[in-house]
C-alpha positions as CSV (number, residue, x, y, z in Angstrom):
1,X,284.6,118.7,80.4
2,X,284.0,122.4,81.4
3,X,286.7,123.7,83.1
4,X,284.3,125.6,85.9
5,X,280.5,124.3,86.0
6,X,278.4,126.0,89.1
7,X,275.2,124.7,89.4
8,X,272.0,126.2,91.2
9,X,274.2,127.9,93.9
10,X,272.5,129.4,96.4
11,X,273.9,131.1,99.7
12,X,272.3,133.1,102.5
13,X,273.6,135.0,105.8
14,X,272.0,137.1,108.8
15,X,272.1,140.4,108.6
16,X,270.3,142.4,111.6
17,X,268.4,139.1,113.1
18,X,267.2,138.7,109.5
19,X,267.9,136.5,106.4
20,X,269.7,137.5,103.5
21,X,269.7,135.6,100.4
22,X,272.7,137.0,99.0
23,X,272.5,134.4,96.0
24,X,269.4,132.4,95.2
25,X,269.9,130.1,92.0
26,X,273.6,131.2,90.0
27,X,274.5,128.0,87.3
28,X,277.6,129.0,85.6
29,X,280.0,126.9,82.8
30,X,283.3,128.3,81.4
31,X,285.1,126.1,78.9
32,X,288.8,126.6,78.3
33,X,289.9,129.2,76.3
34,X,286.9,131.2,77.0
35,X,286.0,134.5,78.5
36,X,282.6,134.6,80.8
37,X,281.4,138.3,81.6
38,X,279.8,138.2,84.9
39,X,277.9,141.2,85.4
40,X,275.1,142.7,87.5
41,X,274.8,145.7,89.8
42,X,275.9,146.1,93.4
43,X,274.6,143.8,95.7
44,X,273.7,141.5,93.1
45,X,275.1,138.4,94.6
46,X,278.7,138.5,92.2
47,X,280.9,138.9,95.0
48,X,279.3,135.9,96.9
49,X,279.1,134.1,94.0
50,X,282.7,134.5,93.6
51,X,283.5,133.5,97.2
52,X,281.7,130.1,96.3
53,X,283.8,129.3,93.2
54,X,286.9,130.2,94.9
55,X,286.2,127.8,98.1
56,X,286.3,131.1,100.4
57,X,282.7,130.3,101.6
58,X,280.2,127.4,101.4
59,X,277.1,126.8,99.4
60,X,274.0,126.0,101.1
61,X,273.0,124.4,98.3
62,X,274.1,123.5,94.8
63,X,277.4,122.5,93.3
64,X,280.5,123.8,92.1
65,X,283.2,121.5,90.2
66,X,286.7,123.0,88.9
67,X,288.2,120.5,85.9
68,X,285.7,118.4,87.3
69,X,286.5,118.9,91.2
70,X,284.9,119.9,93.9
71,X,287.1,122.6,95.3
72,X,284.4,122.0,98.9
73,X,285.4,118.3,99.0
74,X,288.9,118.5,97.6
75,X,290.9,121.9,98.5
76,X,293.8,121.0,97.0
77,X,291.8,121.3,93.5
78,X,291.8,125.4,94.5
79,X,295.6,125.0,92.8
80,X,293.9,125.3,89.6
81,X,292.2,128.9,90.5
82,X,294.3,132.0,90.0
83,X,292.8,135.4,90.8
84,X,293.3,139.2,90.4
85,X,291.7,141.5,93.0
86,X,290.1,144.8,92.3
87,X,293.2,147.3,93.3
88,X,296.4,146.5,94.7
89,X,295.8,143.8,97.2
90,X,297.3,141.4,95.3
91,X,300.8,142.5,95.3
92,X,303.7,143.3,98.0
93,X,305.2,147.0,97.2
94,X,308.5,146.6,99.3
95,X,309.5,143.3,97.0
96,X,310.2,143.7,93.6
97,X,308.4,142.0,90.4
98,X,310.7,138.8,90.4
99,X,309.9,138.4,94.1
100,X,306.7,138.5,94.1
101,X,306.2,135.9,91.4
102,X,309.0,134.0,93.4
103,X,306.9,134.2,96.5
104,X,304.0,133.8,95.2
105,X,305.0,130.8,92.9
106,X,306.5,128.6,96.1
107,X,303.5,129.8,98.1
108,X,301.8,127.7,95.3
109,X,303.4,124.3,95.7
110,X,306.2,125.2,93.0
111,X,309.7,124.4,94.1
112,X,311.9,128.0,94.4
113,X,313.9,126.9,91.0
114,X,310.2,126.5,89.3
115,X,308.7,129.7,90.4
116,X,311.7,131.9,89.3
117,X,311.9,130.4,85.8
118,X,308.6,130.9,85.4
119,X,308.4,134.3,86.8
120,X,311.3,135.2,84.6
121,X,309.2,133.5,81.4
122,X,305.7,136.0,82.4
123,X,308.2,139.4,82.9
124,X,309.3,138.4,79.4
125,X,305.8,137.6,78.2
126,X,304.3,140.6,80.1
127,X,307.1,143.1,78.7
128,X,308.2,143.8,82.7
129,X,311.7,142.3,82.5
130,X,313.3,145.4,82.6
131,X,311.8,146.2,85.7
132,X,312.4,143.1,87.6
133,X,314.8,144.6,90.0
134,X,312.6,147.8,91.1
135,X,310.3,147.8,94.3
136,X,306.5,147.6,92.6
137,X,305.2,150.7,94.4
138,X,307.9,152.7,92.0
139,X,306.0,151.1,88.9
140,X,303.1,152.6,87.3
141,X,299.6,151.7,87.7
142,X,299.1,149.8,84.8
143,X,302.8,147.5,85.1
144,X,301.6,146.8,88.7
145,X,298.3,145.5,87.0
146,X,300.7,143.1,84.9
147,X,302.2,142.3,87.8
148,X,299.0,141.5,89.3
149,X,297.8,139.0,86.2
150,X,301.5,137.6,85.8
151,X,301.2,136.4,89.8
152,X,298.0,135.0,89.5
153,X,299.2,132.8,86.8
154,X,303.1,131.7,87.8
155,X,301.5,127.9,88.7
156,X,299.6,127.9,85.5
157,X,295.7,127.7,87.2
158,X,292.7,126.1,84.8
159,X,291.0,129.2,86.0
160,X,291.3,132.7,86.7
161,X,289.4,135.1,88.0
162,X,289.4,138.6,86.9
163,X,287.9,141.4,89.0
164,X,288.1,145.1,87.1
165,X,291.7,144.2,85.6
166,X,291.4,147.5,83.6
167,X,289.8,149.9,86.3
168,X,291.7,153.5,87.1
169,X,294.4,152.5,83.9
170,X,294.9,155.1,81.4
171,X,293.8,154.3,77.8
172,X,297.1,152.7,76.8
173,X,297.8,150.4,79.7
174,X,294.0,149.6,79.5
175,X,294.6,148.3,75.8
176,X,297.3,146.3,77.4
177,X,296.1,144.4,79.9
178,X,293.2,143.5,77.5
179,X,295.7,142.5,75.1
180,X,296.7,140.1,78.2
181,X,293.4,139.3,79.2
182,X,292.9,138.1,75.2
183,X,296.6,136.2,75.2
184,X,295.5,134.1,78.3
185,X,292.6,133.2,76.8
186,X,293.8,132.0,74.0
187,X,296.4,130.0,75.7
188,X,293.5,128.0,76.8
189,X,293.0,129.5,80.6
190,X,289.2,129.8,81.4
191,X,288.6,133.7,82.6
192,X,285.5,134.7,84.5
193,X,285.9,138.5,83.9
194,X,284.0,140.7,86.4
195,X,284.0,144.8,85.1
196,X,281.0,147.6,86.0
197,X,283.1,148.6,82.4
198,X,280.7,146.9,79.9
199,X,282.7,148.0,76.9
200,X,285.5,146.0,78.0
201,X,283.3,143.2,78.8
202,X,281.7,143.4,75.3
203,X,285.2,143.5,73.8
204,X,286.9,140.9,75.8
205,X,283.8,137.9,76.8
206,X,283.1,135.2,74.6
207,X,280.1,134.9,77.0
208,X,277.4,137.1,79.2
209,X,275.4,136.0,82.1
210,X,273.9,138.5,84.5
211,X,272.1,138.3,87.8
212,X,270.5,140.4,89.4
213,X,268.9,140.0,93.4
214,X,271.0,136.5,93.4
215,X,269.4,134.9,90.3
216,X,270.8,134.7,86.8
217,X,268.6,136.7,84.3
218,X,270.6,136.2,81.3
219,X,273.4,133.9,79.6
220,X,274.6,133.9,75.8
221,X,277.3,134.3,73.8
222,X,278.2,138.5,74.3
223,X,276.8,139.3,70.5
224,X,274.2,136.8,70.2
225,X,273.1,138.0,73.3
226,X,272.9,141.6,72.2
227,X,270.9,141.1,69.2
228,X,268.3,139.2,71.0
229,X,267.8,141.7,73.7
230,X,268.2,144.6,71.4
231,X,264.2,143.7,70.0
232,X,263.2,146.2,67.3
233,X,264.0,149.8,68.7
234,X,266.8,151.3,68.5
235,X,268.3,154.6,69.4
236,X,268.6,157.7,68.1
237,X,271.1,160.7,68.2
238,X,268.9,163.7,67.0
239,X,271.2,167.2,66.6
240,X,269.3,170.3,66.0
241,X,270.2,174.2,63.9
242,X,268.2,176.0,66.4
243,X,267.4,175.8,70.2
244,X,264.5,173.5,71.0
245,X,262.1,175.3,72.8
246,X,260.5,174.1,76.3
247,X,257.0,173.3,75.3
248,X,258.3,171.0,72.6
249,X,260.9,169.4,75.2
250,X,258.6,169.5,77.8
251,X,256.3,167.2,75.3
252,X,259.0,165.1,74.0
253,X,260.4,164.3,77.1
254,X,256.8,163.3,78.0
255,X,257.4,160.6,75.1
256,X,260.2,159.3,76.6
257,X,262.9,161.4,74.7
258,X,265.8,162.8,76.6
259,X,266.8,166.0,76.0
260,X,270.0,166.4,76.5
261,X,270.2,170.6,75.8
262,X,268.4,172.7,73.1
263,X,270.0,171.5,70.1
264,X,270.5,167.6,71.1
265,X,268.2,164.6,71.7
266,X,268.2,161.1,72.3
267,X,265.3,158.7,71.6
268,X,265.0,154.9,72.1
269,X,262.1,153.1,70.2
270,X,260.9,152.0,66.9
271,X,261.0,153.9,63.7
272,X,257.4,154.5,63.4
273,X,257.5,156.1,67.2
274,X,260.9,158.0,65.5
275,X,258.6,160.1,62.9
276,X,256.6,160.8,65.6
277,X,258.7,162.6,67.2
278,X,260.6,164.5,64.1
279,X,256.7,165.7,63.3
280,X,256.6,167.3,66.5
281,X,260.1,168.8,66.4
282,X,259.1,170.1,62.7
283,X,259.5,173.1,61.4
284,X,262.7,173.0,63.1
285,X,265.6,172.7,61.1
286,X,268.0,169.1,61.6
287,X,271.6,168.8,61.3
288,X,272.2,165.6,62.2
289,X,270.1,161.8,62.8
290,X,272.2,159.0,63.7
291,X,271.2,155.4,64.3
292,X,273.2,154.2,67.6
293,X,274.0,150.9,67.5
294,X,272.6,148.6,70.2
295,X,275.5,147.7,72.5
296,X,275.9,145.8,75.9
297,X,275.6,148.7,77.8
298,X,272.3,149.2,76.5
299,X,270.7,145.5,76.8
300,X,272.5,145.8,80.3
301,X,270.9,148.8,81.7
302,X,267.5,147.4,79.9
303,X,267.5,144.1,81.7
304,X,268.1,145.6,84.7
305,X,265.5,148.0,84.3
306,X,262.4,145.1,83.9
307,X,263.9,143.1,86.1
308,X,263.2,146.0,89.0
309,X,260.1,146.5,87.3
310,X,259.1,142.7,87.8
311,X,260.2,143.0,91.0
């Protein structure tokens, strides 16, 4: 049994006398202990999607079971979601750590006893026990992001969802939460991970779907689904020794290559279409070629890019 399976979702509203169809056909499946990167541009239909699996909103059609519940039919199954909020929303400053996983725990169904053994147990685990007395508007950005994760987990949910855990952190902090983000996982929790961050989706999802204008385009596992939408070209970082000048730019650019200034380029396609343009750059002299490896930002932005087009 999946521990979230959403099947042909759809969910529509009225916008200016008009109808919206915010998500037209979303089918989803996270297994415990793995990571699902759901991905897709503003507007896509994620956040509604999201409503629908937490039991915020309805479906007007289409299912949604949680360890094999319907969170629509039973509520009480929505124990079993946790969830972490893009910013601070999910936290009270004036309180301090402890409290809030107190607080949180009990507002949870846990007895008071429960919740602050636990919370104590996720300070440990989350390296914040030294700051369990302080108010969390003194703590930094990335401990109140902890904080955050550690609260959505004090009554132990089958599922949590993730929205930008490492957005606005600095480098380190970042490392750390997806450190957490990897540790939950692993514990067996099912994460649905939402991130405009695609590196870190790459990194941390087992799993990719996206959607795009409410449907979902495209589901795999996160490398198998990059070699399949990477096709034959690939890119290339071309460095020049001497300024490109703007007849063969103008050309190039014509081909598809982006200049980035005089001396650098960057071209997308196959290697035949790759001599192609090194003939034209010829006689100048090269520094540098690189092969780019394709990545998820890549296959993300091309996806996106025939799905407008077939649009």
């Amino acid at each position: 049994m999946k521990t979230l399976e959403a099947e042909h979702l759809k969910k529509s509203y009225r916008q200016g006398g008009k109808e919206v169809q915010a998500v037209v056909d979303v089918s989803l499946t996270i297994a415990a202990g793995e990571v699902l990167a759901f991905l897709g541009p503003n507007g896509a239909g994620k956040t509604t999607t999201i409503k629908l699996i937490a039991g915020l909103i309805r479906p007007d059609a289409g299912t949604v079971r949680i360890v094999g519940r319907d969170p629509h039919r039973e509520p009480q199954v929505l124990a079993q979601v946790g969830a972490v909020l893009e910013g601070n929303r999910n936290l009270y400053w004036r309180l301090t750590p402890l409290q809030n996983l107190e607080y949180f725990g009990v507002l949870r169904g846990l007895k008071a006893k429960t919740a602050r053994q636990r919370g104590l147990e996720l300070l440990e685990t989350f390296g914040l026990m030294e700051k369990r007395e302080v108010a969390v508007q003194t703590l930094s950005r990335g401990m109140q992001q902890k904080l955050a994760i550690a609260t959505a987990l004090i009554h132990r949910p089958a599922l949590l969802l993730l929205d930008e855990p490492t957005l606005g952190l600095d480098v380190e902090a970042a490392q750390t939460v997806k450190s957490l983000v990897r540790q939950i996982a692993a514990a067996g929790q099912a994460i649905l991970l939402t991130t405009h961050q695609l590196d870190i989706a790459e990194v941390l999802s087992d799993r990719v779907a996206v959607i795009q204008k409410g449907v979902i385009i495209a589901q795999a596992p996160t490398q198998e689904f990059i070699r399949h939408f990477a096709g034959t070209d690939c890119t290339y970082s071309i460095e020049l020794e001497e300024s490109l000048d703007g007849e063969r730019a103008a050309q190039l650019q014509s081909w598809g290559v982006v200049v980035e200034d005089t001396h650098r380029l960057r071209f997308t396609g196959s290697s035949e279409q790759l001599y192609r343009v090194l003939e034209r750059i010829n006689p100048l002299p090269l520094l540098r070629i690189q092969r780019e490896e394709a990545d998820l930002t890549h296959i993300f932005l091309k996806l996106l890019k025939k799905g407008n087009q077939e649009g």
